[in-house]
N, CA, C and O atoms as CSV, one atom per row, in Angstrom:
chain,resi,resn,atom,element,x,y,z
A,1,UNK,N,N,0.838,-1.179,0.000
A,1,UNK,CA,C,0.000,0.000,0.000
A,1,UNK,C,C,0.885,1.246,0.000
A,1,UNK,O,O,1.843,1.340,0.768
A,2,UNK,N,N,0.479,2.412,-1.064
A,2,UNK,CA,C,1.310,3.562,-0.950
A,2,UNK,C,C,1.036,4.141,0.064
A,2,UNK,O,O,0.023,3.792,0.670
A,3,UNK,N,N,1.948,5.330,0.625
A,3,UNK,CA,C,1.861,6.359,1.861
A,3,UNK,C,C,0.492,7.501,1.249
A,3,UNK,O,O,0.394,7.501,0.022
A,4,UNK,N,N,-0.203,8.138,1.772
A,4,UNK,CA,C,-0.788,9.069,1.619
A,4,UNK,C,C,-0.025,9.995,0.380
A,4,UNK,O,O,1.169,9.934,0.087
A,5,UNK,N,N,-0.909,10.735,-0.160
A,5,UNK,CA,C,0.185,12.009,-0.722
A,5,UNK,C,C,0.367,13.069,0.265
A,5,UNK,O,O,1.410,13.691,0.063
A,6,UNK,N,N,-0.259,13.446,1.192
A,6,UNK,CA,C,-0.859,14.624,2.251
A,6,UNK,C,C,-1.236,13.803,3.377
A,6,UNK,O,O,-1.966,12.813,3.410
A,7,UNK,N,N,-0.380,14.606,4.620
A,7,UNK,CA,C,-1.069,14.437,6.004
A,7,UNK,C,C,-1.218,15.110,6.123
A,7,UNK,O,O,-0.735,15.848,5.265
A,8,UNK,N,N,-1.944,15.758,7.128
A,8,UNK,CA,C,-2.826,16.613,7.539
A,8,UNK,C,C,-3.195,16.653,9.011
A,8,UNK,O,O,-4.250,16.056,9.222
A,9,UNK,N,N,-2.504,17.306,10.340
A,9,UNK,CA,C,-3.006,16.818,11.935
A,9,UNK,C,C,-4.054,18.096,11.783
A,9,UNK,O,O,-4.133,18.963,10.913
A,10,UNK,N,N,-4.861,17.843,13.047
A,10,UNK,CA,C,-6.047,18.422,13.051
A,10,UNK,C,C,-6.232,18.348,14.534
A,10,UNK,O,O,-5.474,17.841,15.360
A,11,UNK,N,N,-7.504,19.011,14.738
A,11,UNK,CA,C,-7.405,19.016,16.640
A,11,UNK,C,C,-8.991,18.377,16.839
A,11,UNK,O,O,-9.525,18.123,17.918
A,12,UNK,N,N,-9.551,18.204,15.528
A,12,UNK,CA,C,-10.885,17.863,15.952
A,12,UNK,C,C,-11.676,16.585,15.102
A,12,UNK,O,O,-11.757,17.055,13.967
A,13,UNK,N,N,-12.131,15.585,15.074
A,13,UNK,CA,C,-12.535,14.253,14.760
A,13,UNK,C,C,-13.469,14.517,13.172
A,13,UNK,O,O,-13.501,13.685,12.266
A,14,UNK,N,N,-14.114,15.759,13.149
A,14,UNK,CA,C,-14.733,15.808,11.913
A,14,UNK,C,C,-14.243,17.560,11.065
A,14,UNK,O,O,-14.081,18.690,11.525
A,15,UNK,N,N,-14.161,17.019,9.797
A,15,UNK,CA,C,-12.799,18.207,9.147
A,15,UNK,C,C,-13.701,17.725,7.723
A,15,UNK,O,O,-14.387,16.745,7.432
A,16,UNK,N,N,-13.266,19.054,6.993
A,16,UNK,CA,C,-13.903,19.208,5.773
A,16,UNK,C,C,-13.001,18.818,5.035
A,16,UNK,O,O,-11.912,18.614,5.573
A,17,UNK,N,N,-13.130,18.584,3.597
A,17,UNK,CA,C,-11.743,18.852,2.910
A,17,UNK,C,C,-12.735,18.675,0.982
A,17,UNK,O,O,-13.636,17.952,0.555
A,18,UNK,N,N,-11.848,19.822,0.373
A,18,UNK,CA,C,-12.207,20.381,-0.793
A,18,UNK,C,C,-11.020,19.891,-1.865
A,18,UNK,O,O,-11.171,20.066,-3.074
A,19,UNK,N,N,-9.905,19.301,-1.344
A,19,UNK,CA,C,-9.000,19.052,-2.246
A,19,UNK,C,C,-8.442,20.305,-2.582
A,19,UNK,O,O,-7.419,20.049,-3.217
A,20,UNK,N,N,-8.608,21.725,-2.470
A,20,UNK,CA,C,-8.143,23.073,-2.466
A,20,UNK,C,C,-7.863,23.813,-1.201
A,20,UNK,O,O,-7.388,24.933,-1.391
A,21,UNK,N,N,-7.995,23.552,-0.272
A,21,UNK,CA,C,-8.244,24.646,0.824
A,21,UNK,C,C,-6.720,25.196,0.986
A,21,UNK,O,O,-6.642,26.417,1.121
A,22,UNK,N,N,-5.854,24.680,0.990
A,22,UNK,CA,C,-4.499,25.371,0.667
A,22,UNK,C,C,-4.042,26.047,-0.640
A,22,UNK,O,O,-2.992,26.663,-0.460
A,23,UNK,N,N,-4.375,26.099,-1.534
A,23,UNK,CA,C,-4.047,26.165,-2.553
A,23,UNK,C,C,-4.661,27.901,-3.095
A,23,UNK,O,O,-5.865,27.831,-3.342
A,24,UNK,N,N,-4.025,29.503,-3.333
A,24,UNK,CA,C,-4.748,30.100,-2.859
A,24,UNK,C,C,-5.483,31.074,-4.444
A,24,UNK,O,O,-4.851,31.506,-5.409
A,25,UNK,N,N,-7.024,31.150,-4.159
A,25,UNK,CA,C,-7.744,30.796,-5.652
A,25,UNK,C,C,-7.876,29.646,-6.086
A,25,UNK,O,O,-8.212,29.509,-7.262
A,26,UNK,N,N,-7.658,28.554,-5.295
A,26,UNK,CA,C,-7.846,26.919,-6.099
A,26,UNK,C,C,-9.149,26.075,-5.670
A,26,UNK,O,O,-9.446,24.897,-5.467
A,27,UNK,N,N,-9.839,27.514,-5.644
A,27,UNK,CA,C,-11.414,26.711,-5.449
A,27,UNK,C,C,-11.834,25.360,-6.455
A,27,UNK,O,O,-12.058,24.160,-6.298
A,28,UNK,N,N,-11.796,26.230,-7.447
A,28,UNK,CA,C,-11.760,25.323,-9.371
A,28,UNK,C,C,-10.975,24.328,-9.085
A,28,UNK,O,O,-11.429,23.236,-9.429
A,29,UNK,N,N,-9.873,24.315,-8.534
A,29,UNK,CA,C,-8.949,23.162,-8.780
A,29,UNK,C,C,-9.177,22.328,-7.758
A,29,UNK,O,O,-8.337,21.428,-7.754
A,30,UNK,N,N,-10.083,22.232,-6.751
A,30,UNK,CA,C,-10.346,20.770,-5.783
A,30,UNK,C,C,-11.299,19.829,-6.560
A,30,UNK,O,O,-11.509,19.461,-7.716
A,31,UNK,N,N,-11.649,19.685,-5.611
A,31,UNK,CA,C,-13.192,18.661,-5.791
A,31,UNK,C,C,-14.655,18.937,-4.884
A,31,UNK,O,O,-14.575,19.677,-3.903
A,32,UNK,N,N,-15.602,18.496,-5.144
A,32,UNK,CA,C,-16.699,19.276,-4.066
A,32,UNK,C,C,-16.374,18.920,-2.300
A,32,UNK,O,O,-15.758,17.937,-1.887
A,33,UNK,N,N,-16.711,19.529,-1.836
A,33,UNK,CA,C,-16.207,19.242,0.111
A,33,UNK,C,C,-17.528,18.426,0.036
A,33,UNK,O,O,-18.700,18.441,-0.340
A,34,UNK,N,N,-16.452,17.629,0.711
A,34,UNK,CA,C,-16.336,16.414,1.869
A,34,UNK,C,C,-16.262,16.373,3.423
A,34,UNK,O,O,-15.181,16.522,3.993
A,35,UNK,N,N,-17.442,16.165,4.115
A,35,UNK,CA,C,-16.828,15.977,5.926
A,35,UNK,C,C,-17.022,14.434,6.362
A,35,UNK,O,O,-17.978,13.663,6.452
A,36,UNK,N,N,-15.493,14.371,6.610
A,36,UNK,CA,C,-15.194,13.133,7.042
A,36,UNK,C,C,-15.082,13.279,8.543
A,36,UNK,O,O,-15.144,14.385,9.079
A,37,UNK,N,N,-14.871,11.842,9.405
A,37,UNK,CA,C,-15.282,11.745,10.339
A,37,UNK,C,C,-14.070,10.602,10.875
A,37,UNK,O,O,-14.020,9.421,10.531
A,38,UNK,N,N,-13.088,11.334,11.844
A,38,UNK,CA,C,-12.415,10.657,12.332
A,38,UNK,C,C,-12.685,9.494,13.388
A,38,UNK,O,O,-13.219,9.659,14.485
A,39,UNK,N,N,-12.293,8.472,12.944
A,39,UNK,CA,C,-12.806,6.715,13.327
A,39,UNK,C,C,-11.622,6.549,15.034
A,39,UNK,O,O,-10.861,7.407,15.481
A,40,UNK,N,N,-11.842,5.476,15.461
A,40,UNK,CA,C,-11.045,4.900,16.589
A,40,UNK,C,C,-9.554,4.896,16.080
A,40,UNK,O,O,-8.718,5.050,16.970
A,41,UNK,N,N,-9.125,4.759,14.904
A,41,UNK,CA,C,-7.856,4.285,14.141
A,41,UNK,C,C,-7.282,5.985,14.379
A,41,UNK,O,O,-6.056,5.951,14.283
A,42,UNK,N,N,-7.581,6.875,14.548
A,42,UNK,CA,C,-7.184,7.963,14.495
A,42,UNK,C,C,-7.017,8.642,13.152
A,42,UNK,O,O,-6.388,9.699,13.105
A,43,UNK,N,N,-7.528,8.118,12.070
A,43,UNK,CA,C,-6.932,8.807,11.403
A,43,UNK,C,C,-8.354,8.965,10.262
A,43,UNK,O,O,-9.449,8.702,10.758
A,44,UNK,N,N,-8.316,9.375,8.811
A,44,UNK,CA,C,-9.587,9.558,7.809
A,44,UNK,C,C,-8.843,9.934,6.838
A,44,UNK,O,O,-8.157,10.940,7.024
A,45,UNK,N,N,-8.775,9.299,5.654
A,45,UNK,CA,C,-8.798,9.759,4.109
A,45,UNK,C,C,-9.588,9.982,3.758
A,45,UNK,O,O,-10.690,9.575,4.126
A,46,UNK,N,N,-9.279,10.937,2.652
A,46,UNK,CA,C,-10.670,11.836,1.819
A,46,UNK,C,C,-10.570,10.868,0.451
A,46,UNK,O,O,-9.503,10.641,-0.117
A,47,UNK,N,N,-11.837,10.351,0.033
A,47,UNK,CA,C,-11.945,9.619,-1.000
A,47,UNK,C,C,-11.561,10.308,-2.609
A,47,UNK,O,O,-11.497,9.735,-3.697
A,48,UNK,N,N,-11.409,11.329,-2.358
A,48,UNK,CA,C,-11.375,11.908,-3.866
A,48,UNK,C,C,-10.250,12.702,-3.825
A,48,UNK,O,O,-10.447,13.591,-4.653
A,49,UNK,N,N,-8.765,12.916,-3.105
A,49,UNK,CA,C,-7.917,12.948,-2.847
A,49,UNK,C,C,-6.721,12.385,-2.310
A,49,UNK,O,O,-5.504,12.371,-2.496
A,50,UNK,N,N,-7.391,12.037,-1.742
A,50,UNK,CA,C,-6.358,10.721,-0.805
A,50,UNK,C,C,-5.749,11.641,0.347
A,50,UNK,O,O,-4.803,11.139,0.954
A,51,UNK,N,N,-6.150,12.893,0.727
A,51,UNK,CA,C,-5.196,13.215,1.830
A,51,UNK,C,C,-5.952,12.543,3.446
A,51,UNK,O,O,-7.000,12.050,3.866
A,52,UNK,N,N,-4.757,12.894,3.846
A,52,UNK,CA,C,-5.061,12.059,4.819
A,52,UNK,C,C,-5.250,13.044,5.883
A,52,UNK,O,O,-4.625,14.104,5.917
A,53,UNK,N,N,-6.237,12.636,6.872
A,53,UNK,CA,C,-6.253,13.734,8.130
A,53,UNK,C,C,-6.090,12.903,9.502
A,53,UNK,O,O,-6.777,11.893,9.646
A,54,UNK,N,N,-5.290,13.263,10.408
A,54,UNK,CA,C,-4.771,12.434,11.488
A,54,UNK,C,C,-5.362,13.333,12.800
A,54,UNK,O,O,-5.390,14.546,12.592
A,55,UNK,N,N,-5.636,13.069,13.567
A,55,UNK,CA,C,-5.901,13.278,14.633
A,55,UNK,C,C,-5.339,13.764,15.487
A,55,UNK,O,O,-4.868,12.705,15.903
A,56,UNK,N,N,-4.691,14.970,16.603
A,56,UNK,CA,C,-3.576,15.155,16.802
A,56,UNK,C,C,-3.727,14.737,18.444
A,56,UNK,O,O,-4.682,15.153,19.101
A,57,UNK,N,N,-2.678,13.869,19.028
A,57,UNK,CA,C,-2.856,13.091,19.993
A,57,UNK,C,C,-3.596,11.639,20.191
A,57,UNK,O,O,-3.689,11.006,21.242
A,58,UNK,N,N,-4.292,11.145,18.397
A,58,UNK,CA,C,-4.895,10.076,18.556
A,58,UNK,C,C,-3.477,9.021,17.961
A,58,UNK,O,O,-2.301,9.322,17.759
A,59,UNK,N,N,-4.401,7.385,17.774
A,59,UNK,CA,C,-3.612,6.593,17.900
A,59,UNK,C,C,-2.286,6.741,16.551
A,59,UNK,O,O,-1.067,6.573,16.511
A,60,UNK,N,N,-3.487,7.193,15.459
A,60,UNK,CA,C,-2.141,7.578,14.361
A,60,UNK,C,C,-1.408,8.437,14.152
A,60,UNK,O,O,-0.768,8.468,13.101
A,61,UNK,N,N,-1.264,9.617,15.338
A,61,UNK,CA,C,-0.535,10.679,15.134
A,61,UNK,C,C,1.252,10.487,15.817
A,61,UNK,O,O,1.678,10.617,16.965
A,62,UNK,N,N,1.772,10.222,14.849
A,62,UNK,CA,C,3.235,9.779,14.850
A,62,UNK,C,C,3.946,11.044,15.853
A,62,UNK,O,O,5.085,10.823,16.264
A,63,UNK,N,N,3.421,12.066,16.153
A,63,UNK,CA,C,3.891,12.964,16.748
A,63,UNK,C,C,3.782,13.371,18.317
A,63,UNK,O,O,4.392,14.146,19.054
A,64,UNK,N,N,2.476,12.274,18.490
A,64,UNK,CA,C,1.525,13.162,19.851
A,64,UNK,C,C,1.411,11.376,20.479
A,64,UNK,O,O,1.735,11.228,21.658
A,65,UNK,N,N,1.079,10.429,19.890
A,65,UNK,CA,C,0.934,9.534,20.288
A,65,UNK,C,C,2.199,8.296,21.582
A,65,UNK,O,O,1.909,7.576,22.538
A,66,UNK,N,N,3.534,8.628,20.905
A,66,UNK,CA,C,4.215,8.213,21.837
A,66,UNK,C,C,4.918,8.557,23.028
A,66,UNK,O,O,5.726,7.908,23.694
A,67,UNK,N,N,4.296,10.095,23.213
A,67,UNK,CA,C,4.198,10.701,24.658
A,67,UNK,C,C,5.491,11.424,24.325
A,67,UNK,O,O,5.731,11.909,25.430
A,68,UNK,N,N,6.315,11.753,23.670
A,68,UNK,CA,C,7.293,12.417,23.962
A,68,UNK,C,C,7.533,13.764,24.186
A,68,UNK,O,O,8.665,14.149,24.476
């Protein structure tokens, strides 16, 4: 399985995502928004992007998760 193209930490379990929201004027260039809904796994891909949104302090957040 490939890596994500995009992570993404976040502070809250449900997050929009347009495939543009960074991108600045790249309304045209996403896809229609999406609210996904962060699961027990900590983490949610957006189906029509693939980015990934992680949870910050949940189980998949490589940053917050092993207490350091």
């Amino acid at each position: 399985m490939l890596p994500p193209p995009e992570s993404v930490r976040v502070t809250t379990s449900r997050v929009a995502c347009d495939g543009a929201t960074d991108i600045p004027g790249g309304a045209a260039l996403g896809h229609p928004r999406v609210w996904l809904e962060i699961d027990e796994k900590g983490y949610v891909d957006c189906g029509y992007c693939d980015r990934r949104f992680i949870l910050i302090g949940g189980p998949a957040d490589p940053e917050g998760a092993s207490g350091h």
